[in-house]
C-alpha positions in Angstrom: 13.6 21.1 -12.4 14.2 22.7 -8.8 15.6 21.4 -6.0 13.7 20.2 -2.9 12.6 22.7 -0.2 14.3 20.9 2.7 12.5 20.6 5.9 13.4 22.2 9.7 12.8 18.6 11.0 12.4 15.0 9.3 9.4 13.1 10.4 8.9 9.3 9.7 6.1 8.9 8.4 3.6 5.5 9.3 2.7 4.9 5.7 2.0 7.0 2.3 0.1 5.8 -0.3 0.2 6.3 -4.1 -1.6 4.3 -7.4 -2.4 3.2 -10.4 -2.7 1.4 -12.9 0.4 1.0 -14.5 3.2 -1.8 -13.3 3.6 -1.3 -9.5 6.8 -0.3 -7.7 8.6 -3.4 -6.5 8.9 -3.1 -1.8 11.6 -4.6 -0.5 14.7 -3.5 -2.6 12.1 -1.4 -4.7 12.6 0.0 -8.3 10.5 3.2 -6.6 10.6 4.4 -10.4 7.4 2.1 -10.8 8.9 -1.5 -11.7 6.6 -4.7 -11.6 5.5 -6.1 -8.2 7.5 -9.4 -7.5 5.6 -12.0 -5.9 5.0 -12.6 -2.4 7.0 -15.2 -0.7 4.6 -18.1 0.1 2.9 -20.9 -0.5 -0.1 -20.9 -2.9 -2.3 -23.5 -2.0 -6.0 -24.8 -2.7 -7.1 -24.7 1.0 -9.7 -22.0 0.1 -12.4 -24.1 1.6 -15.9 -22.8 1.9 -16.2 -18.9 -0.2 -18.5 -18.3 2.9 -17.1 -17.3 6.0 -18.1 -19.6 9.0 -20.9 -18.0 11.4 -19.3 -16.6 14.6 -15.9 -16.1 12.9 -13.7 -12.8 12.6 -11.1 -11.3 11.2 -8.9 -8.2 12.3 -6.3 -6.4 10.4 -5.0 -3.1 8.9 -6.0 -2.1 5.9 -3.0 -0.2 4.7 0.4 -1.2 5.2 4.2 -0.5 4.1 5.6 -3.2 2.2 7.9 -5.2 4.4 7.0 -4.0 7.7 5.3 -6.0 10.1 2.0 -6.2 10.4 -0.7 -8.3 12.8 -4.4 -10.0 12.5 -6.5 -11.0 15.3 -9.4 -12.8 15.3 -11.9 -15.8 16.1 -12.2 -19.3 13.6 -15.9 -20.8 15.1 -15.4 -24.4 15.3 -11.4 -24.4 15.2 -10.6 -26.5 18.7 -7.7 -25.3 20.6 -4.7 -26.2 19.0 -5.8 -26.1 15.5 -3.8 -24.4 12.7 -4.7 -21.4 11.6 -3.4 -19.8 7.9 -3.5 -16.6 7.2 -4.2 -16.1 3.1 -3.9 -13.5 0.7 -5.3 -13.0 -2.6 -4.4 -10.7 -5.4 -7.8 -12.0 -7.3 -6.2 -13.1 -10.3 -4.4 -15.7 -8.4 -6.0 -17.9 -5.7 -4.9 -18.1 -2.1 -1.4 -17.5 -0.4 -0.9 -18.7 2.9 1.2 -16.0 4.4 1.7 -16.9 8.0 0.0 -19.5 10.4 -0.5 -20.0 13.7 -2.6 -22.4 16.5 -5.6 -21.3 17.8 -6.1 -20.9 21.2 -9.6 -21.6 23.8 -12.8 -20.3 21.2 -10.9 -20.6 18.1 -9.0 -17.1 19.2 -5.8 -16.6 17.4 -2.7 -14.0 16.5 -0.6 -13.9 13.5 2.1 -11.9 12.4 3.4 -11.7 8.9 5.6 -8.9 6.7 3.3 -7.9 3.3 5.9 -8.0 0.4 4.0 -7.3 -2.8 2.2 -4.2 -3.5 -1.2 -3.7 -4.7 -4.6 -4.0 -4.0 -5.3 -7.8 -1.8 -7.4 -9.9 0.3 -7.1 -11.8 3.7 -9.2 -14.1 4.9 -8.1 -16.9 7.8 -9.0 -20.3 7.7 -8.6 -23.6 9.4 -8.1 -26.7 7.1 -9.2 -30.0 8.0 -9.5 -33.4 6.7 -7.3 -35.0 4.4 -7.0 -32.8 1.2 -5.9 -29.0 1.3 -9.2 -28.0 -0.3 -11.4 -28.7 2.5 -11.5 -26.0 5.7 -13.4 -26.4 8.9 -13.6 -22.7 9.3 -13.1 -19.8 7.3 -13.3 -16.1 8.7 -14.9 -12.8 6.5 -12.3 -10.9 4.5 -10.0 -7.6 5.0 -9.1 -5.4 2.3 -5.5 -4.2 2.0 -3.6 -2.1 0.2 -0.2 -2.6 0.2 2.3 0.4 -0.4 5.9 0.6 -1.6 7.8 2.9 1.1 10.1 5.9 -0.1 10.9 9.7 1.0 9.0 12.1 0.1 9.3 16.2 -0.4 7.4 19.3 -0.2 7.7 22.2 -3.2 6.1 25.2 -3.7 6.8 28.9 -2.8 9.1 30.1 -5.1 7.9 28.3 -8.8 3.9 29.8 -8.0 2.5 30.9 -11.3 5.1 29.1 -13.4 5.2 25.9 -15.8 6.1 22.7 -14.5 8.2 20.1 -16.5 4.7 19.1 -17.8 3.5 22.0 -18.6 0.9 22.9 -15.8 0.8 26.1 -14.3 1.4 25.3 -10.7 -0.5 27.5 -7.6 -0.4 26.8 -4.1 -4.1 24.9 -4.7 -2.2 22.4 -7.2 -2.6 19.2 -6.1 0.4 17.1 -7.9 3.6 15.7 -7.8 7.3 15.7 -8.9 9.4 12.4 -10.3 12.5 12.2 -11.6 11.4 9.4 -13.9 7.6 9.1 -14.5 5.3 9.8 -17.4 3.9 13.2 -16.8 0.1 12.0 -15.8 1.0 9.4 -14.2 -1.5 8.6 -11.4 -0.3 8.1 -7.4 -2.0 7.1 -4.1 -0.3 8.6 -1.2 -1.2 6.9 2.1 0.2 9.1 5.0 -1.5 8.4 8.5 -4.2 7.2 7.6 -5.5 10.0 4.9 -5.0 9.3 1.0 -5.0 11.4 -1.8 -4.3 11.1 -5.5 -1.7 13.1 -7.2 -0.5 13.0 -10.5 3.2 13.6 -11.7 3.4 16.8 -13.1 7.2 18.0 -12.4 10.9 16.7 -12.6 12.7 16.1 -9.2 13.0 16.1 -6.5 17.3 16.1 -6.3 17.9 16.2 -3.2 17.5 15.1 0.4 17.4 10.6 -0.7 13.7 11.8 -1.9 11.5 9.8 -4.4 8.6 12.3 -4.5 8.4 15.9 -4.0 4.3 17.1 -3.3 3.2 20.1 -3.7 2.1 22.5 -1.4 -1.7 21.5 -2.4 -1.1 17.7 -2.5 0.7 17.7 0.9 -2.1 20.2 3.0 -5.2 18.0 1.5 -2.8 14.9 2.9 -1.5 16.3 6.2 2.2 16.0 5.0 4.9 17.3 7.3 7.0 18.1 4.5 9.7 15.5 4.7 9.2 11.8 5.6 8.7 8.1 4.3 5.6 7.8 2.7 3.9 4.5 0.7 2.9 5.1 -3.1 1.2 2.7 -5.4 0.3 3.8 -8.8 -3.0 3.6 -10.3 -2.9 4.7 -14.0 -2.9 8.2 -15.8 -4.6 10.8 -16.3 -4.9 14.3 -18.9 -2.8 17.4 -17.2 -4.7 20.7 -17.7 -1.9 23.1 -19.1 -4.1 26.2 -19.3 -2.7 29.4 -17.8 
């Protein structure tokens, strides 16, 4: 509907995070129009052990990240000798475990992983040791991490200029609006933006943006409550829809 306000300076954001509860956008070579999540690279495997993590164990890890970029766990597997391979798993919970990435553990069971998150949505880590001579038995399992994966794509700022006029959906945008523009999108649509370590949710309620490689463009309301720059890669996962006021 309007172009995008573009920016004095272009700052990269860590991560920005939209969702809901419609198909997810795919990461890695994304449909950032909201296409469905491929699945991650990996093994599935039984070796989910004991549902109750070993005494003494831990688990370290970020619990927000940009699809395909690299993230790290630490922790401690009681029990695990030095030497002893750790997996790092990951759950959707309507599938079971993924191993992910694996390591050895060092003196007291300590270990470090790194592994690249590829399919967005909500998840589970755990670590575990297995043992013995089937895949479904685990001397040591640690507590869980929550993740949230996001899908990575530019986003915009608009505002000044369209104040006190109808949006593509028909909402009467102010500088408190708290929304955002697709190109593509149901209007309603429900997003999770992620941006350094705030989140918000914004539904669509505008066209654009057109210019500057954007995906989204915020609004002056969604990108204050969020700490936006203005211009920068953000994370997005959608969560599902919602009814757009069009009083005014």
């Amino acid at each position: 509907m309007r172009p995008a306000i573009r920016p004095a300076t272009a700052t990269l954001v860590a991560a920005l995070g939209l969702s809901a509860a419609l198909a997810l956008p795919t990461p890695a070579g994304a449909d950032t129009t909201g296409g469905t999540a491929a699945p991650t690279p990996g093994t599935p495997t039984a070796a989910s052990g004991s549902s109750a993590p070993t005494p003494g164990s831990t688990l370290r890890a970020a619990t927000a990240a940009l699809a395909g970029r690299w993230q790290r766990a630490t922790g401690t597997l009681a029990g695990a000798g030095a030497g002893s391979a750790v997996l790092l798993q990951r759950t959707d919970g309507r599938s079971g475990w993924t191993t992910v990435a694996q390591a050895r553990a060092g003196r007291g069971g300590a270990f470090a992983v790194s592994w690249r998150p590829n399919q967005v949505g909500r998840q589970t880590l755990r670590a575990v040791s297995p043992t013995g001579s089937t895949a479904a038995r685990s001397a040591a399992s640690s507590p869980t991490v929550p993740l949230t994966v996001y899908a990575s794509a530019i986003a915009t700022q608009f505002g000044p200029g369209f104040y006190n006029q109808r949006t593509a959906c028909g909402v009467v945008l102010t500088p408190r609006t708290v929304g955002v523009a697709h190109t593509t999108l149901p209007c309603g649509t429900l997003v999770e933006f992620y941006y350094r370590g705030r989140t918000i949710r914004a539904p669509v309620i505008d066209r654009g943006p057109y210019a500057n490689n954007a995906t989204w463009d915020l609004t002056t309301g969604a990108a204050v409550a969020l700490r936006f720059d203005g211009y920068g890669y953000v994370g997005s996962l959608r969560v599902g829809r919602v009814s757009l006021s069009r009083a005014g």
